[in-house]
C-alpha positions in Angstrom: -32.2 5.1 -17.0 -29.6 2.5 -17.2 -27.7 2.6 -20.6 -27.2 -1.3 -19.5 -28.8 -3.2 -17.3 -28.4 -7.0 -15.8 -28.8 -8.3 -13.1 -25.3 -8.3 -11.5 -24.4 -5.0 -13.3 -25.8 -1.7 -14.6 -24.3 1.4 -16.3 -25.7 4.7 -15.6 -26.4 6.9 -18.6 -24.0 9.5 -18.6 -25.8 11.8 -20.8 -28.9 12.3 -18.6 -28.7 15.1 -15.8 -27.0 14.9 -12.7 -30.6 14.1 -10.6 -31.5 11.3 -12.8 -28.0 10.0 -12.3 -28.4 10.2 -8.9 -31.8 8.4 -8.7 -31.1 5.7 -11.2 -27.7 5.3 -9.3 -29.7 4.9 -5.9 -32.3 2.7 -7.2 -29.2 -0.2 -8.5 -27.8 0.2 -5.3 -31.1 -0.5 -3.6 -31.6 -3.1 -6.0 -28.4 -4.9 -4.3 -26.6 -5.5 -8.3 -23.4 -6.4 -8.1 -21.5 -3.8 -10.1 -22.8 0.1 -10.9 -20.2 1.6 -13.3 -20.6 5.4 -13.3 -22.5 6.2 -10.2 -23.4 9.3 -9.3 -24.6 9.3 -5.5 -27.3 11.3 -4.3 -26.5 14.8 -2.2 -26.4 14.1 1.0 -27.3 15.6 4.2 -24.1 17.3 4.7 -24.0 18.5 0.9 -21.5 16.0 -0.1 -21.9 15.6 -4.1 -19.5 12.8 -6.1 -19.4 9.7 -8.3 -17.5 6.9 -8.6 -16.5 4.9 -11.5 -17.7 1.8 -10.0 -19.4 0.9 -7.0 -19.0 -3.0 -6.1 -21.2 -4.6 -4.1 -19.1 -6.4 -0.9 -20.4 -10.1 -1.3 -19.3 -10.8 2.1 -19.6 -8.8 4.6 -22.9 -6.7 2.6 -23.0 -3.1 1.3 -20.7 -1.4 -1.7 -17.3 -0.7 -2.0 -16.2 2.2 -4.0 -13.7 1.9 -6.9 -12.3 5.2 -9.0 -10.2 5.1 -12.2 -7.1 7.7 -12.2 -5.3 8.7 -15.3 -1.8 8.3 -12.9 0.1 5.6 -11.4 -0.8 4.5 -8.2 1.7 1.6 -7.5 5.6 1.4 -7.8 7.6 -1.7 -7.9 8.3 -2.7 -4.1 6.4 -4.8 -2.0 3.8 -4.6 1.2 0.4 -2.9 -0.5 -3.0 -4.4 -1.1 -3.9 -4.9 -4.1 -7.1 -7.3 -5.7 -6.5 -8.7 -9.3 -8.9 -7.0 -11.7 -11.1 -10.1 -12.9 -12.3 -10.6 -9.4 -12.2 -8.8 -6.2 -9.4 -10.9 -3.9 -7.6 -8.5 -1.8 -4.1 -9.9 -0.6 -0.9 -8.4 0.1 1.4 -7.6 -3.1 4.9 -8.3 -2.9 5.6 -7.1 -6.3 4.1 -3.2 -5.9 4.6 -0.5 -3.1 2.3 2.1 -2.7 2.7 5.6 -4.6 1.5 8.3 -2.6 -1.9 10.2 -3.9 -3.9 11.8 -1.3 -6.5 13.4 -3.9 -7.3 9.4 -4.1 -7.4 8.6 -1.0 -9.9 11.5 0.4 -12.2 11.0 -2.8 -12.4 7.6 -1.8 -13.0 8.6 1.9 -15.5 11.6 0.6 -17.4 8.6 -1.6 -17.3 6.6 1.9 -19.1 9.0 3.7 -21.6 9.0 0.8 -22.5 5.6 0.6 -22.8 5.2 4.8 -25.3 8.1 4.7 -27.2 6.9 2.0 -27.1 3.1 3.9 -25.2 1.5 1.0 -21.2 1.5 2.8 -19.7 -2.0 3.0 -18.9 -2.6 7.1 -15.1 -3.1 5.7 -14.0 0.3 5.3 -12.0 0.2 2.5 -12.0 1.6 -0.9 -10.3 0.7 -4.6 -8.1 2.8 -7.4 -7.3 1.1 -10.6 -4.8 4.0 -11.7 -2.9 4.4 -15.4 -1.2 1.2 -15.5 -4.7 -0.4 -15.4 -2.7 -4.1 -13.7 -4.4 -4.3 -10.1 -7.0 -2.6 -8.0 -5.3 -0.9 -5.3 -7.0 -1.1 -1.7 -7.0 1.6 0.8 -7.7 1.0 4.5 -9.4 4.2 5.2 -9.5 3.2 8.7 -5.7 3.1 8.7 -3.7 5.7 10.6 -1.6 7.9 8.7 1.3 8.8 10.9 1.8 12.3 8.5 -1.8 13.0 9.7 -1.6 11.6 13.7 -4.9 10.2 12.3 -7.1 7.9 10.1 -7.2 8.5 6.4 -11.4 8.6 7.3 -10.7 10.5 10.6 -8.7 13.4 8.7 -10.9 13.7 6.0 -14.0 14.3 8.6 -11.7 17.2 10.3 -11.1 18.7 7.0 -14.8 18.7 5.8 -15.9 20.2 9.0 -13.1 23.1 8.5 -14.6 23.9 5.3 -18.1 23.7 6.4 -17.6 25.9 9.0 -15.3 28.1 7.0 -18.4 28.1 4.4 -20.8 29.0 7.0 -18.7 31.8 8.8 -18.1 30.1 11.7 -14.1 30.1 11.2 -11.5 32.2 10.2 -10.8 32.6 6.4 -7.2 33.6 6.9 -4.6 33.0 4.5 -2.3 30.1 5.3 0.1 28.9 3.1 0.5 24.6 2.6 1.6 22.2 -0.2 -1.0 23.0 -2.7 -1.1 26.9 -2.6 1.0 26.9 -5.9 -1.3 25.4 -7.9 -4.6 28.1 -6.7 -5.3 30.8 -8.4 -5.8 32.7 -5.6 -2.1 32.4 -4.3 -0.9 35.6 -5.5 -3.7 37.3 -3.3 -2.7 34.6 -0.2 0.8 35.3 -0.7 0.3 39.6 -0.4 -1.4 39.1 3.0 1.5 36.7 4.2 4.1 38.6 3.3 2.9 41.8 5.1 1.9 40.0 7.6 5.1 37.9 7.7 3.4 35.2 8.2 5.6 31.9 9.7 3.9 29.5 7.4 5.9 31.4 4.4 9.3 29.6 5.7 7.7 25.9 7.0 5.4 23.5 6.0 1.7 24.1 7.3 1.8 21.6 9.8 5.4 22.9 11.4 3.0 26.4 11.3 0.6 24.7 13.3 2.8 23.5 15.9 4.7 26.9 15.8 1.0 28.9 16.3 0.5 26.8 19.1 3.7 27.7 21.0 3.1 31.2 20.3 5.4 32.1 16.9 2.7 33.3 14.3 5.8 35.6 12.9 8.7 35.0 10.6 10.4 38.0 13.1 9.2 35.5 16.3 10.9 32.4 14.8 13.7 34.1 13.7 14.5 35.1 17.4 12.9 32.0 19.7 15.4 31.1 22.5 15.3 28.0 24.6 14.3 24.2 23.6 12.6 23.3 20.2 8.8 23.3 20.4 6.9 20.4 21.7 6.5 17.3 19.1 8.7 19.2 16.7 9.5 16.8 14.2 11.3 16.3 10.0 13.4 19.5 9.2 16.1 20.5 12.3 14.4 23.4 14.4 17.9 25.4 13.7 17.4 24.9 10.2 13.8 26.4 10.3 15.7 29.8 12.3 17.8 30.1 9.4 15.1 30.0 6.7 13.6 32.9 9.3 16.3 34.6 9.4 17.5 34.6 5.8 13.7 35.1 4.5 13.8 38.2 6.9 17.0 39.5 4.6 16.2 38.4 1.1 19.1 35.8 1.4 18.2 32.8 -1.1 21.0 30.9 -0.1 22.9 29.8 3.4 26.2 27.7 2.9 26.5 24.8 4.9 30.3 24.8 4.0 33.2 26.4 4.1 34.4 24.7 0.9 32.3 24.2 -2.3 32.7 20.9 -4.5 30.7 19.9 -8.0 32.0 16.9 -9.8 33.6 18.2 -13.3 34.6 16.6 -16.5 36.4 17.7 -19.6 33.3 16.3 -21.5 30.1 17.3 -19.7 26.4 17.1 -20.8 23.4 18.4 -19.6 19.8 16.6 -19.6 16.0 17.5 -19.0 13.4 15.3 -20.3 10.1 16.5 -20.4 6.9 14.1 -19.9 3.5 14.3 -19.8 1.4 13.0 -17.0 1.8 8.9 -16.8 1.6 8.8 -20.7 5.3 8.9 -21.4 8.7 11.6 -22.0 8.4 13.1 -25.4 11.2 15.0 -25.1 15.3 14.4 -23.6 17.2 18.0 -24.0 20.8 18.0 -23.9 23.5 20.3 -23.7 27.0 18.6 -24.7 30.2 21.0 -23.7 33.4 19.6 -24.8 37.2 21.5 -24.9 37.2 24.3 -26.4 33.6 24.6 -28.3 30.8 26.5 -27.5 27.9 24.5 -25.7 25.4 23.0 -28.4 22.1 22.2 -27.1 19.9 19.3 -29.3 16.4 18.0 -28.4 15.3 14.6 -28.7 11.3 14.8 -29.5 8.6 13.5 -30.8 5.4 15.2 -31.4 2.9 12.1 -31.8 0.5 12.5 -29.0 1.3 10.5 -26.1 0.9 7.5 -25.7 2.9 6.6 -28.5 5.3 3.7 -30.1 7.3 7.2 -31.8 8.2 8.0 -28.2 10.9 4.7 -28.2 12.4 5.2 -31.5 13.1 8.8 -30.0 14.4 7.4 -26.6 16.6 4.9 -28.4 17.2 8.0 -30.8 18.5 9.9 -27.6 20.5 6.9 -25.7 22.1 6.5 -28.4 23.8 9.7 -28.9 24.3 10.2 -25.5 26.5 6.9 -25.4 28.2 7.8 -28.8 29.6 10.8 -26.4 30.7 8.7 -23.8 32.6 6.5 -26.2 34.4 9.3 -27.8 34.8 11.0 -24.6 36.8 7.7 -23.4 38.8 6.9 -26.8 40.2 10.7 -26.7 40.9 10.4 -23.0 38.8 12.7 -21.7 36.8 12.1 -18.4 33.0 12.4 -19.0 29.6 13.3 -16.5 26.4 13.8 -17.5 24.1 16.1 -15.5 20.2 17.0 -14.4 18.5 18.5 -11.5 16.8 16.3 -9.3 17.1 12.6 -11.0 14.2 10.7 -9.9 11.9 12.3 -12.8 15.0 11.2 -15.4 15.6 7.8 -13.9 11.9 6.4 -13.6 11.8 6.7 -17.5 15.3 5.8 -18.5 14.3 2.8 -17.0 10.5 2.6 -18.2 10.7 3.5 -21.7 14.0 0.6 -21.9 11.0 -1.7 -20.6 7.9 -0.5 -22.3 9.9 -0.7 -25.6 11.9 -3.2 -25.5 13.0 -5.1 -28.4 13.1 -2.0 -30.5 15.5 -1.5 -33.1 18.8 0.2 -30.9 16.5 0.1 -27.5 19.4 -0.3 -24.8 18.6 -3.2 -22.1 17.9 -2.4 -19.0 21.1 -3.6 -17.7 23.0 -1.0 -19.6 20.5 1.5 -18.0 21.2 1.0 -14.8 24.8 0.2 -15.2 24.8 4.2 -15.9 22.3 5.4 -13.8 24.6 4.4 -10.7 27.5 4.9 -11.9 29.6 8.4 -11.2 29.1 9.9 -14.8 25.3 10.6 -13.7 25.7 13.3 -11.6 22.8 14.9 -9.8 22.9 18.9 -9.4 19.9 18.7 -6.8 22.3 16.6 -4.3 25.5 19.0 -4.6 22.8 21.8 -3.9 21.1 20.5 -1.1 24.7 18.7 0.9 25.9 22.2 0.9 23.2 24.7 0.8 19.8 25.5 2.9 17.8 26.4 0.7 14.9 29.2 2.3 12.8 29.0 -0.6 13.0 25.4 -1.9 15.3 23.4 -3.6 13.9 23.8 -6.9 16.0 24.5 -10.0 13.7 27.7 -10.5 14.2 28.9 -7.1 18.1 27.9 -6.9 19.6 29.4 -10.2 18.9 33.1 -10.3 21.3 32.7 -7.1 23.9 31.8 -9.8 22.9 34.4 -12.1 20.4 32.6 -14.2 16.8 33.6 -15.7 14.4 31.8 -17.9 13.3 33.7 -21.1 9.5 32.5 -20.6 8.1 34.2 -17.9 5.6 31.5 -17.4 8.7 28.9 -17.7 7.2 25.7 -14.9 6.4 22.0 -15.1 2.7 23.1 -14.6 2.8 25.2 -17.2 4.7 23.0 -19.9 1.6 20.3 -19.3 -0.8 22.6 -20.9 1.5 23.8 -23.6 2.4 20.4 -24.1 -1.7 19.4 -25.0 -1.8 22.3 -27.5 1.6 21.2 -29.1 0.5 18.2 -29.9 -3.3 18.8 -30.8 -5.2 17.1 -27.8 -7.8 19.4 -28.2 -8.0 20.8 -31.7 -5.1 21.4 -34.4 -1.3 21.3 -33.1 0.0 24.8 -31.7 3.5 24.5 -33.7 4.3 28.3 -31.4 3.3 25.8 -27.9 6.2 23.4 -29.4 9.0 25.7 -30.0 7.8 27.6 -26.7 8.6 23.8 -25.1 12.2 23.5 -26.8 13.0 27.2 -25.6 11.8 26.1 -22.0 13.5 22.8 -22.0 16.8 24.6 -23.4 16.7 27.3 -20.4 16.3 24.0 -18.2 19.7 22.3 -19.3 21.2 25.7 -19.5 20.2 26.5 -15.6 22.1 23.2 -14.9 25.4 24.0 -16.6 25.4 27.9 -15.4 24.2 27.0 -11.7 27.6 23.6 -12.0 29.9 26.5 -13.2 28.9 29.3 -10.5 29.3 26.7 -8.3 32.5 26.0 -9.2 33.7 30.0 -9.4 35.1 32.4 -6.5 31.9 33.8 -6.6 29.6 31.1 -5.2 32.0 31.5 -1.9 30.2 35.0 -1.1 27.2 33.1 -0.4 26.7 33.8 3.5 27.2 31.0 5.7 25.1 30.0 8.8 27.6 32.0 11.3 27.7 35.2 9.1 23.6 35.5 9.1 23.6 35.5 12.4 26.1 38.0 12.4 23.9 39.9 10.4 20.7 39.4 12.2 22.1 40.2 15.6 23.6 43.5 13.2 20.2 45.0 13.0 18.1 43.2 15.9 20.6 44.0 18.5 22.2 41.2 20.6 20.8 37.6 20.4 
């Protein structure tokens, strides 16, 4: 039954099972009212199953539109999307947001399209809504739209994907491992990654649509890419084929790292500190680790936190906590003379919430503006490790400061040490689900500290004698032709 009902909207009891959902859902859509907030649509005749949060009925052009909530942002600041304000549906075209990629949105909405054309309830218009964490717009998707990463329509790829599946389901395709994008986060990946490897599979060193391409020309082997001769494959495209021969070739050797130079440089300062921040989901940062090296002391690492569950007002007196200190070491830096740099790995993550948290908090007691934010963010004292890495290494495994600073000698004391990982001891931390793990918050400190620590260690290997043994591009080759005979 309807927990609501009137006649331009209905809720659907949530507490009732799945099947009455369904029917009670079916029966306001037949019914033609305007709104239906959590839908669940009946199963299909392909054995699609799925709800949406809301299912608006398309005033002018007839049939339903469906609308999800997501607990993530779904805009940035930019310009070109469409959006709708939330008090009415008015689609238009935002100059004030761009759109922040989230495929899981995008093929649930093309999943809940499906549903509603096979029950005869899809609006003509194609389209579907997101009103993400910020909760400021509905965000439209074109599902019609082609997706040049795809060569396709967002609808168009999602109906080659579900027939993959259904076949794979029903035995009529192969179930073979083949490693993409979201293999890290299955739990079968340690199982996929066995086969690979003695298989040497190709898609272990590109992407899985660079392993289509390869398959297709006739490379299904790290040892065939390694050793292709002649023009790049057709449509190859993104990452330089010579760069993807090297990733072969050092994958091939255990080689984590290929110099692009023959010289290394990393900005250095006589006053240096190292950050992390740590955040969870869209909620906010709880926590900015540092790790302040000056002259002749030993490095002191000291953690900004609070333990309030996110979202929370705690989280800016922390911030203006942490901003504050950090330019209380600049200042002293400068009055003794000494230069000063500040460092993380990869700075997107820092700089979105430097620059939120001096906006969601503003006014604040000792909240910085946003001026003074930014002033630092692009100035030369905010160095970014990621960059130095990537200008002058390849990288065959990834970038990532877990795959880069075991090069330089560096190991994290958690075994399970991992952004992934951090989210779930970050819930039982702070008590989302029961009491507050105090063990989850000082496993968090010890993870951030090994974070700002893998920073400093990776800056001063890069700096030493040592970093220069690194092979270069001309010396793996040397060493592949070594054991594989002339190229």
């Amino acid at each position: 039954m309807f927990s609501f009902h009137h006649a331009h909207w209905a809720t659907i009891d949530a507490d009732q099972p799945t099947s009455h959902r369904a029917l009670d859902t079916a029966n306001a859509l037949n019914e033609g009212i305007g709104w239906v907030w959590g839908g669940m649509l009946p199963t299909d005749a392909h054995g699609r199953r799925g709800g949406a949060e809301i299912l608006m009925r398309d005033l002018e052009q007839g049939g339903y539109i469906p609308i999800i909530v997501v607990n993530h942002k779904v805009t940035d600041q930019g310009r070109g999307i469409t959006t709708s304000p939330l008090h009415e549906f008015a689609p238009d075209t935002d100059d004030t947001r761009k759109l922040r990629s989230q495929p899981r949105d995008q093929f649930r909405l093309a999943h809940l399209y499906r549903m509603l054309e096979s029950g005869g309830w899809a609006s003509p218009r194609r389209i579907g809504g997101v009103i993400g964490y910020d909760a400021d717009c509905i965000l439209i998707h074109d599902l019609d739209r082609e997706v040049p990463s795809y060569d396709n329509s967002l609808l168009g790829e999602y109906d080659a994907r579900f027939e993959d599946r259904v076949a794979l389901v029903n035995g009529g395709a192969p179930s073979t491992p083949n490693r993409i994008g979201e293999c890290k986060m299955c739990e079968f990946w340690p199982h996929c990654e066995k086969v690979l490897e003695e298989k040497h599979d190709v898609s272990l060193v590109v992407n899985g649509g660079h392993a289509t391409l390869l398959r297709e020309a006739g490379v299904n082997t790290v040892d065939e890419l390694a050793a292709w001769h002649g023009d790049d494959p057709e449509e190859w495209h993104g990452v330089p084929f010579a760069e993807v021969q090297v990733f072969a070739k050092a994958w091939l050797h255990d080689i984590p790292l290929i110099r692009r130079v023959d010289s290394l440089h990393v900005q250095r300062a006589d006053v240096e500190v190292d950050i992390d921040m740590e955040s969870y989901q869209d909620h906010g940062a709880y926590l900015w680790g540092t790790l302040l090296t000056e002259p002749g002391k030993e490095p002191v690492y000291r953690p900004f936190v609070t333990w309030d569950p996110l979202p929370t007002r705690d989280e800016g007196r922390m911030f203006a906590e942490f901003w504050g200190w950090l330019t209380e070491v600049r200042r002293m830096a400068l009055q003794r003379g000494l230069s000063f740099a500040a460092y993380c790995y990869s700075k997107s993550a820092e700089n979105r919430w430097l620059i939120d948290s001096a906006k969601r908090f503003r006014g604040m007691n000792e909240m910085p503006a946003l001026e003074e934010i930014n002033h630092f963010i692009e100035s030369d004292e905010w160095v970014d490790m990621f960059d130095a890495v990537k200008d002058q290494f390849l990288c065959p495994h990834g970038r990532g400061l877990k795959k880069i600073a075991p090069a330089a000698g560096f190991s994290w004391r958690d075994p399970e040490a991992g952004g992934e990982a951090s989210m779930s001891w970050y819930r039982d931390a702070v008590g989302y689900e029961g009491d507050p793990v105090h063990d989850q918050r000082e496993r968090i400190l010890r993870y951030n500290e090994d974070d700002v620590w893998a920073t400093r260690v990776l800056r001063e290997w890069m700096s030493s004698p040592q970093a220069l043994e690194v092979p270069d591009v001309a010396q793996l080759d040397q060493i592949f032709r070594g054991e594989n005979g002339p190229a």
